[in-house]
C-alpha positions as CSV (number, residue, x, y, z in Angstrom):
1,X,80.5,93.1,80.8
2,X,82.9,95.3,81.2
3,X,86.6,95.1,82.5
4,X,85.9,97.0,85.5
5,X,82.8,95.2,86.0
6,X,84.5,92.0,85.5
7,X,87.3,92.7,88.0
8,X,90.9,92.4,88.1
9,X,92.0,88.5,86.7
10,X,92.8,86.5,89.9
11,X,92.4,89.2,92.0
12,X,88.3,90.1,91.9
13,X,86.9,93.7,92.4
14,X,89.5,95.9,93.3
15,X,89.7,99.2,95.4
16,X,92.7,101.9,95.0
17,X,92.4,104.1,98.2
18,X,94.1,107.7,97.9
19,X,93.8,109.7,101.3
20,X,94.3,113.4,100.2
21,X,94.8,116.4,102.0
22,X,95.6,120.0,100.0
23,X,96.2,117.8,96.8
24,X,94.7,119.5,94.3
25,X,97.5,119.9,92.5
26,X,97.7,116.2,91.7
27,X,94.6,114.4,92.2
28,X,93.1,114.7,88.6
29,X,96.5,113.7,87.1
30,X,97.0,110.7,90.1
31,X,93.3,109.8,88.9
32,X,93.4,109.8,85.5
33,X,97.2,107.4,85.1
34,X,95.4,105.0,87.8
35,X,92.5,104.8,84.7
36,X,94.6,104.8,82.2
37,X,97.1,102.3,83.6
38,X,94.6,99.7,85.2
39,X,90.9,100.5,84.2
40,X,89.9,97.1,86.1
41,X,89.7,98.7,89.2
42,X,88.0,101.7,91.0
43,X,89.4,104.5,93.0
44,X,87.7,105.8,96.2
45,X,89.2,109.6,97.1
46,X,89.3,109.6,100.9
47,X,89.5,113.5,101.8
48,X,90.3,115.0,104.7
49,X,88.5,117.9,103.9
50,X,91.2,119.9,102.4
51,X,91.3,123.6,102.2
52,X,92.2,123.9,99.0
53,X,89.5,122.5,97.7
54,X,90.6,118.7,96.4
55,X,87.7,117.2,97.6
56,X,85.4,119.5,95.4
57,X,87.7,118.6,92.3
58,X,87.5,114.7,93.9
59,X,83.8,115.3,93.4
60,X,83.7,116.6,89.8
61,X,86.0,113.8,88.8
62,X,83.4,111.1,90.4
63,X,80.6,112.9,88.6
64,X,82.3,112.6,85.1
65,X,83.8,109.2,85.8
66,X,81.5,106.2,87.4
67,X,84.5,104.0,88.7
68,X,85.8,107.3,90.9
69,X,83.8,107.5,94.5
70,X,84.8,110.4,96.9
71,X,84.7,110.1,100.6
72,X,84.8,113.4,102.3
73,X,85.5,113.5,106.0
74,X,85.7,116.0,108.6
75,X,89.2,116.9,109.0
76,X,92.9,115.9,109.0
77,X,93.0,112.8,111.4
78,X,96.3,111.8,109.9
79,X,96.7,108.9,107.1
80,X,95.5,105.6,109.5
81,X,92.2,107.2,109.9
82,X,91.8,107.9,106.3
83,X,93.2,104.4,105.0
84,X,90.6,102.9,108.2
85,X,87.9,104.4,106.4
86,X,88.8,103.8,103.1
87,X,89.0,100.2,103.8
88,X,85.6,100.0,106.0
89,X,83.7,101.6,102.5
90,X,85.8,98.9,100.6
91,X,83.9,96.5,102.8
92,X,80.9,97.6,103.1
93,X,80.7,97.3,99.2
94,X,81.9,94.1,98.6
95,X,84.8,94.8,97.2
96,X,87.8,91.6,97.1
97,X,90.7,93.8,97.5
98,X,91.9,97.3,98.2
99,X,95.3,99.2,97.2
100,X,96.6,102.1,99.3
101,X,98.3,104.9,97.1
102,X,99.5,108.1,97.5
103,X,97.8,111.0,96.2
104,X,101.4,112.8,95.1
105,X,102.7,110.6,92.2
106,X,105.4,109.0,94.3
107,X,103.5,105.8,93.8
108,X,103.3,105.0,89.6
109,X,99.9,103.8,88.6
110,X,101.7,102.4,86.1
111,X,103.1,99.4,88.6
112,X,99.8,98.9,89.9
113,X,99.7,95.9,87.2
114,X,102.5,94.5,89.2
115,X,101.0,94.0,92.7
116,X,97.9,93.0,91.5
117,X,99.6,90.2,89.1
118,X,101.2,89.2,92.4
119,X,98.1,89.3,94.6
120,X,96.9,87.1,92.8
121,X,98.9,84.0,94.1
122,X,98.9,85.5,97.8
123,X,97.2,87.3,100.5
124,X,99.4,90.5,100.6
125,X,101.6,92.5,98.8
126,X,104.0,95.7,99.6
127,X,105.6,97.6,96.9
128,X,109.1,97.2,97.7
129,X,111.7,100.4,97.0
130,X,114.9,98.0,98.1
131,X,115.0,94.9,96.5
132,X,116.2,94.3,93.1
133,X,114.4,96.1,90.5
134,X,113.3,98.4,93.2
135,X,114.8,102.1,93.4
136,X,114.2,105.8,95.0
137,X,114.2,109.1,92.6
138,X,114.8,112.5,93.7
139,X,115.3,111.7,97.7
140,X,118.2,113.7,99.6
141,X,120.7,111.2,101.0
142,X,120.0,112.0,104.4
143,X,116.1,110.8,103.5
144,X,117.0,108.0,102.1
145,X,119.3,106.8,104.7
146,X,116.5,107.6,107.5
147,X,114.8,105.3,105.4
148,X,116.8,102.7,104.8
149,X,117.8,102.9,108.6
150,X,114.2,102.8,109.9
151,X,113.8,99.7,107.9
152,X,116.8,97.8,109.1
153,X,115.8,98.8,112.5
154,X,112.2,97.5,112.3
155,X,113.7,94.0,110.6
156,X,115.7,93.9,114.0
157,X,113.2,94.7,116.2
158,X,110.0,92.9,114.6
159,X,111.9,89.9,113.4
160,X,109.9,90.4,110.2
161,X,111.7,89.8,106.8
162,X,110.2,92.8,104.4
163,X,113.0,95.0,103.0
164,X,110.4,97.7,103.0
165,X,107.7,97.5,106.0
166,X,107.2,101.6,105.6
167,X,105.9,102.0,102.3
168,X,102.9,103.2,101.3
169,X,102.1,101.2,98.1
170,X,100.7,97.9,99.2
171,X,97.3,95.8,98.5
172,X,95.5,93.5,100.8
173,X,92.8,91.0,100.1
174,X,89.6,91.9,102.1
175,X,89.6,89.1,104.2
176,X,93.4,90.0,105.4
177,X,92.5,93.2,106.5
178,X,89.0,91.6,108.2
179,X,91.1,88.7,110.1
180,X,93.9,91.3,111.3
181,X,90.8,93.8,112.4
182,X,92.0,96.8,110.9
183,X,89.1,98.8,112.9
184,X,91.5,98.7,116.1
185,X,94.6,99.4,114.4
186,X,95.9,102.2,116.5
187,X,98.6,104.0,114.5
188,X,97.6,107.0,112.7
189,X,100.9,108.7,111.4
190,X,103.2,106.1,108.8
191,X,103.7,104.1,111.5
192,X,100.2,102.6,110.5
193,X,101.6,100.7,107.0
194,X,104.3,99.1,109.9
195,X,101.5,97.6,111.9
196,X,99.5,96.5,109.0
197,X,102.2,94.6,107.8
198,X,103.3,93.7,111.3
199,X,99.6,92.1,112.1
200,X,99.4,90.3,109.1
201,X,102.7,88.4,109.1
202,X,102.0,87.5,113.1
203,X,98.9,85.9,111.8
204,X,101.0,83.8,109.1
205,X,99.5,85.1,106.0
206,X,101.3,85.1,102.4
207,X,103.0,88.5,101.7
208,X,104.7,89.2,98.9
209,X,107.4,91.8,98.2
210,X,107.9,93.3,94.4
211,X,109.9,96.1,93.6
212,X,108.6,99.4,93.0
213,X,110.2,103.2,91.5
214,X,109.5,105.6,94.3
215,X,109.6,109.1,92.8
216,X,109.2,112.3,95.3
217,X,106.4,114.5,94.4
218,X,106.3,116.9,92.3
219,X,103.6,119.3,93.6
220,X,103.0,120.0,97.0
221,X,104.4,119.4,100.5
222,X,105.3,116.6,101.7
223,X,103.4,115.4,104.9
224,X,106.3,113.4,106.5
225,X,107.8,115.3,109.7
226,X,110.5,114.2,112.5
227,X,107.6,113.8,114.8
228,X,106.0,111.3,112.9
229,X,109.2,109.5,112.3
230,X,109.3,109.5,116.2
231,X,106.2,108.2,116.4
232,X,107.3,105.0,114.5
233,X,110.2,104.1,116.2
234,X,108.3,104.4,119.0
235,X,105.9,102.2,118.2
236,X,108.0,99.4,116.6
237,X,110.0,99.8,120.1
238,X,107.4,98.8,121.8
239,X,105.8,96.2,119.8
240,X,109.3,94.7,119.7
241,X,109.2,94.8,123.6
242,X,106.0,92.9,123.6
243,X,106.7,90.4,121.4
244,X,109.9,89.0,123.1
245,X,107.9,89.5,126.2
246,X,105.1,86.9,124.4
247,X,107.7,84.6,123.5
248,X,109.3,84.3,126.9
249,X,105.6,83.6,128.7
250,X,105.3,80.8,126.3
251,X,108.5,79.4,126.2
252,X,108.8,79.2,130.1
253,X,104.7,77.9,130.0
254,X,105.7,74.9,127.8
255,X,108.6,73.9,129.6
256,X,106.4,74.6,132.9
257,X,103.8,72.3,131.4
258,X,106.9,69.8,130.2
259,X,107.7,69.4,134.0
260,X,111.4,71.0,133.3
261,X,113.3,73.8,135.2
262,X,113.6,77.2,134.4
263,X,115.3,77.9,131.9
């Protein structure tokens, strides 16, 4: 048996999702380092059937490589739809875990080891760009302190303790993404890694953090607008909102069923 056949150790059968759109200038070169790097695991191209033609080069990569699957899809829905589907194949195939990655480079193949390593003594794990050992190459400041600011923000409003509940390198045991039903998730834009994380630490499973090297791609345009970073504050706003909300019905229902006064 083969590595890939075998798995990765700890971790089982292993998915790497990579949504795409107008990639073609990276996706044999994201591909072939995800081989190279960790050849116990298979990649599944999600594309969103891009103009430029990635998913045809997706194809000729799956035809020459039997661990590389292509899902082509109708259009751009935005990255939650893609990762949604990504993850519904991964299930449908029995696969253990799945690993979401961009298709730009900005996530190294070469740490994949890392989160899988980790996986294996929990239920989750996000790539981690601001922690110790974690860093950001080739961002402008204002980006970066957007980023860091969004962050801080969602630790506030969420009460969650990630450093890093944005990024976009993460991996998930099957049965985390069943339990959370990832189907209903209902963010499509990069607000969808926040309420992935954000379901799965409300339902008290293990999540690790390690530290990644974020490095801005090299090819291509970037996908990340002020809209979308609307969208997310948005969001966390109001799952925020709710949450306090929750906590106040049940504090004031225990002490109701305690017999005391309010509050």
């Amino acid at each position: 048996m083969s590595e890939a056949e075998g798995g990765y150790p700890g971790v089982g059968r292993v998915l790497v999702v990579i949504p795409t759109y107008n990639e073609a200038d990276n996706i044999r070169l994201i591909t072939e380092r995800v081989r190279r790097a960790v050849p116990a695991v298979d990649i599944l191209v999600a594309d969103d059937n891009s103009p430029d033609g990635t998913g045809r080069i997706a194809d000729e990569l799956s035809e020459a490589d039997d661990h590389i699957f292509v899902l082509h899809r109708a259009g751009k829905e935005g990255l939650g739809a893609a990762y949604k589907a990504g993850f519904a194949w991964a299930k449908n195939k029995g696969y253990d875990a799945v690993v979401e990655m961009d298709a730009d480079g900005s996530h190294a193949p070469e740490e994949l080891h890392k989160l899988l390593d980790a996986l294996g003594d929990t239920d989750a794990v996000l790539g981690t760009r601001y922690i110790p050992g974690g860093s950001v190459h080739n961002w402008p400041v204002h980006r970066l302190l957007l980023s860091r600011g969004g962050n801080i923000y969602i630790r506030m409003a969420l009460r969650m303790p990630f450093r890093d509940a944005t990024g976009g390198y993460r991996a998930y045991r099957m049965h985390v993404l069943d339990d959370i039903n990832f189907e209903t998730v209902a963010s499509t834009g990069y607000s969808f890694q926040v309420e992935l994380a954000w379901r799965a630490y409300q339902a008290g499973f293990r999540i690790a953090e390690v530290p990644i090297t974020f490095t801005e791609r090299e090819h291509g345009v970037s996908k990340m607008s002020g809209n979308i970073f609307k969208e997310q504050l948005l969001r966390v706003t109001l799952w925020g909102v709710q949450a306090r909300r929750e906590a106040v019905r049940k504090r004031f229902g225990k002490r109701a069923a305690e017999g005391s006064t309010w509050p």
